[in-house]
C-alpha positions as CSV (number, residue, x, y, z in Angstrom):
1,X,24.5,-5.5,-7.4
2,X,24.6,-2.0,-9.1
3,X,22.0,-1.4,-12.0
4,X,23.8,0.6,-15.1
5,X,21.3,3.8,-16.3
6,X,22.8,4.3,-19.6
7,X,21.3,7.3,-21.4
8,X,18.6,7.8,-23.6
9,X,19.2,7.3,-27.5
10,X,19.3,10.3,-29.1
11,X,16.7,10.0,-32.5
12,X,18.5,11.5,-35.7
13,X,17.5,15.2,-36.3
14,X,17.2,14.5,-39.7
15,X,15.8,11.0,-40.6
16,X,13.6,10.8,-37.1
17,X,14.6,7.6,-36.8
18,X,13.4,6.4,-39.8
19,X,17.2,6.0,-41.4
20,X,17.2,3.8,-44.7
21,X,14.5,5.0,-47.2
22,X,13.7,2.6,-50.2
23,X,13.8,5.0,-53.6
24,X,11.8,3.3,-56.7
25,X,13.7,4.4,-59.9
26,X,11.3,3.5,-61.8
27,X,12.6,0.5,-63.3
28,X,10.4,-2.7,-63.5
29,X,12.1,-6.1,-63.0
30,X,10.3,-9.4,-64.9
31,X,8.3,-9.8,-62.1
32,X,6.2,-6.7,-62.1
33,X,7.8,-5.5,-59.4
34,X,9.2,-2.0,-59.2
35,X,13.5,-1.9,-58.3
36,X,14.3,0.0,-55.1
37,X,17.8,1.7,-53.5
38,X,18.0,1.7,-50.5
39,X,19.7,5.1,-48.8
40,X,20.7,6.0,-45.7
41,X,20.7,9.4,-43.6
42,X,23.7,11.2,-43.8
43,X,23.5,12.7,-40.6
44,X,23.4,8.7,-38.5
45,X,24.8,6.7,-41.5
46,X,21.6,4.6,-40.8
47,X,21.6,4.1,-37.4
48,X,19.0,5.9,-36.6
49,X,19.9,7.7,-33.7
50,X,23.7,10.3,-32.9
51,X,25.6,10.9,-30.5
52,X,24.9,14.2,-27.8
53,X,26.9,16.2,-29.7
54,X,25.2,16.3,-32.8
55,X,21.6,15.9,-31.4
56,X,22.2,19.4,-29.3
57,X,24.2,21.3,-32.4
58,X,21.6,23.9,-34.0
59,X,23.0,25.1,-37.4
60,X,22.7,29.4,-37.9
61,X,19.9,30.3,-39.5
């Protein structure tokens, strides 16, 4: 049987990979604990990773 190569992932440009961030506002809830947001990357909508396209477009300086 054939084997499939599919291609690579391409990692975000902008996040690295690392797509959601958690961002403290400051807010304590009645545990102690401090309340989070979680956003994603603009760029991969949280994913993470884009398609070839956008991983080989350089915006002008």
């Amino acid at each position: 049987m054939p084997q499939h190569n599919h291609a690579p992932t391409r990692i975000c440009p902008n996040c690295s990979g690392h797509a959601t961030a958690h961002i403290a506002t400051g807010v304590r809830l009645r545990d102690g604990s401090l309340h989070t947001v979680p956003v994603n990357c603009p760029t991969c909508d949280g994913t993470g990773t884009v398609t070839r396209p956008l991983a080989t477009t350089a915006k002008a300086a």
